[in-house]
C-alpha positions in Angstrom: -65.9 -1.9 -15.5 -64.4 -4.4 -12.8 -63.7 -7.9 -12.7 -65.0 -9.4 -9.7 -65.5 -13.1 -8.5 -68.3 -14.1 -6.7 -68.1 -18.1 -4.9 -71.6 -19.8 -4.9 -72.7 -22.8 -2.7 -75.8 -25.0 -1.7 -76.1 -28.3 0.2 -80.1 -27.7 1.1 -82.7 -28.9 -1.5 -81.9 -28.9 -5.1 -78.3 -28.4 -5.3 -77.7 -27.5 -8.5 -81.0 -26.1 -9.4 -80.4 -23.5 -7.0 -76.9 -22.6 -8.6 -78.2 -22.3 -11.5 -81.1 -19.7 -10.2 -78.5 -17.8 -8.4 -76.5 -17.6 -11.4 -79.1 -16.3 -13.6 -80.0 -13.7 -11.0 -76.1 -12.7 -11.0 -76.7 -12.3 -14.8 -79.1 -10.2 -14.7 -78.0 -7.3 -12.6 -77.1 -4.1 -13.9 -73.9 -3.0 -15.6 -73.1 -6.8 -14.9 -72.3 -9.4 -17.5 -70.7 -13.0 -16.7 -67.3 -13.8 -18.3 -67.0 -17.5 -17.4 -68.8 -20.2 -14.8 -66.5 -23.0 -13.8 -67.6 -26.6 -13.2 -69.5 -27.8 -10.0 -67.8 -28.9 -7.1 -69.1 -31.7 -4.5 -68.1 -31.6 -1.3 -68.2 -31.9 2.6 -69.2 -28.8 5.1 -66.1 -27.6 6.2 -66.1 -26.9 10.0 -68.9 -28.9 11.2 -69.4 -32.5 12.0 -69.6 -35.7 9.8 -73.1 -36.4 8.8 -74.8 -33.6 10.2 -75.1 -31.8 7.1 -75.4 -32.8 2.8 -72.4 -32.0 1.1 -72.1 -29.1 -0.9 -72.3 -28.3 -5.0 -70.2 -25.2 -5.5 -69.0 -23.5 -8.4 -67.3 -19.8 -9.0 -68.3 -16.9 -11.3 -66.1 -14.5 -12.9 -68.1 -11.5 -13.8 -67.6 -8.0 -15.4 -68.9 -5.1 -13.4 -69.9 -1.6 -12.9 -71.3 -2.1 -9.5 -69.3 -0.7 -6.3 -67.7 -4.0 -4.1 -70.3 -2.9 -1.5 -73.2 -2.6 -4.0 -72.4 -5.8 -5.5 -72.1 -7.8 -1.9 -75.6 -6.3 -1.2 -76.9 -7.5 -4.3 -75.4 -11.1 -3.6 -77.4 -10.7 -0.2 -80.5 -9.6 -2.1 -80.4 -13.0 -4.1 -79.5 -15.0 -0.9 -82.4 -14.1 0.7 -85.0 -14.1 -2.3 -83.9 -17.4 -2.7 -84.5 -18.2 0.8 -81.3 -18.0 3.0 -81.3 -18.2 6.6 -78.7 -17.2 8.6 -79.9 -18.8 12.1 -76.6 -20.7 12.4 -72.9 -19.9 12.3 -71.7 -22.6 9.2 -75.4 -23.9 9.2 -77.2 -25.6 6.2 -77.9 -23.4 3.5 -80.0 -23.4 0.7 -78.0 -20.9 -1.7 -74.4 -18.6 0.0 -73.0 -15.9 -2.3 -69.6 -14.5 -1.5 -67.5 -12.0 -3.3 -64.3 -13.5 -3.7 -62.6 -10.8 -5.4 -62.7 -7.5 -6.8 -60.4 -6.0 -9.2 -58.1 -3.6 -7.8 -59.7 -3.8 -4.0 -58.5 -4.6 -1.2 -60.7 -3.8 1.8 -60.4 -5.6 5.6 -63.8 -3.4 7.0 -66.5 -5.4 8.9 -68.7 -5.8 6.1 -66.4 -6.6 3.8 -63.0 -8.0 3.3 -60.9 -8.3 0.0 -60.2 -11.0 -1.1 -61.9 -12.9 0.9 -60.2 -14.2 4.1 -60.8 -17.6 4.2 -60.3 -18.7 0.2 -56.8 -19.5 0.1 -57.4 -22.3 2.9 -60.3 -23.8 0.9 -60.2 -26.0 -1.9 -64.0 -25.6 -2.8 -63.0 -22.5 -3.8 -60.1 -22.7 -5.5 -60.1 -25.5 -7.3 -62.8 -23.6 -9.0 -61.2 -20.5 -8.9 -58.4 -22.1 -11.6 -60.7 -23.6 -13.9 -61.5 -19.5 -14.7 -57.6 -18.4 -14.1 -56.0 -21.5 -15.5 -52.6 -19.4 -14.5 -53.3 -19.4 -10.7 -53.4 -15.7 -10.9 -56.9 -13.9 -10.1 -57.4 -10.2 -9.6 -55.8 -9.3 -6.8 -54.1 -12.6 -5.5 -51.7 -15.3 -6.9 -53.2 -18.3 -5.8 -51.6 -21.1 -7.3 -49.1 -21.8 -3.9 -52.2 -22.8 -2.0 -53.7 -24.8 -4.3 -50.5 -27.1 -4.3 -50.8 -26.6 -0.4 -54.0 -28.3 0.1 -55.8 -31.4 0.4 -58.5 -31.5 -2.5 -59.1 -35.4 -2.3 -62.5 -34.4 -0.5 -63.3 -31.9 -3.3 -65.0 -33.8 -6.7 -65.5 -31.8 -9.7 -68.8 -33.1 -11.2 -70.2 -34.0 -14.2 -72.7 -30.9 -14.3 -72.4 -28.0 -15.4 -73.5 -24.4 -15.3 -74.1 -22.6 -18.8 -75.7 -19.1 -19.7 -75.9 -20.0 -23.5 
């Protein structure tokens, strides 16, 4: 078994409702069992403009698993598109994304997959998250605690909500 982090976001439709389906669907694979869910995150699309998009709910789960990285990425694109994903535009709208984060022991820079991911560090939606589950700044793989301190998070609101597999 592997620890693995998998980021989640939606800013089409119901935002949290479809967290929460994607969630349950990550519970429910095989040889896969989740160890935490942090709180939801509100905030704007990164790399497009003002007001031409909703902002985004996101939230990150920390999971136990015996899947492969590969076999576990495919799964997260299984979900993404029974729940409806459409990838017709570069940053588009979206109404659920799934990324792999992390993955215990893995490091991997291959087209269809790069460990950890290459864009988290420089994102606060994902790692402000990110140390609600490793209050210590340290994740599998990365120390990520610098960054954090690094970035702006003022745009990034930790919500009321949450997430809970009880």
């Amino acid at each position: 078994m592997s620890e693995a982090v998998i980021g989640l976001g939606s800013n089409l439709g119901e935002l949290d409702t479809q967290l929460l389906r994607a969630v349950e669907a990550l519970s429910r694979l095989p040889g896969t069992r989740i160890l935490g869910i942090s709180s939801i995150y509100e905030s704007p699309p990164e790399d497009e403009p003002a007001g031409e998009q909703q902002n985004y709910h996101n939230l990150a789960v920390r999971l136990e698993t015996a899947m492969s990285p590969m076999a576990l990425l495919g799964a997260c694109l299984g979900i993404e598109a029974a729940m409806g994903r459409v990838r017709a535009i570069r940053n588009g709208a979206r109404v659920i994304d799934l990324d792999l984060l992390l993955y215990e022991g893995v490091k991997s820079e291959s087209f269809e997959l790069s460990l950890p991911h290459p864009r988290m560090l420089h994102r606060a939606f994902v790692l402000l998250p990110l140390k609600e589950l490793y209050p210590s700044g340290r994740a599998p793989g990365t120390f990520f605690e610098p960054y954090l301190k690094e970035l702006d998070v003022s745009g990034c609101v930790r919500l009321e909500q949450r997430i809970s597999m009880d």
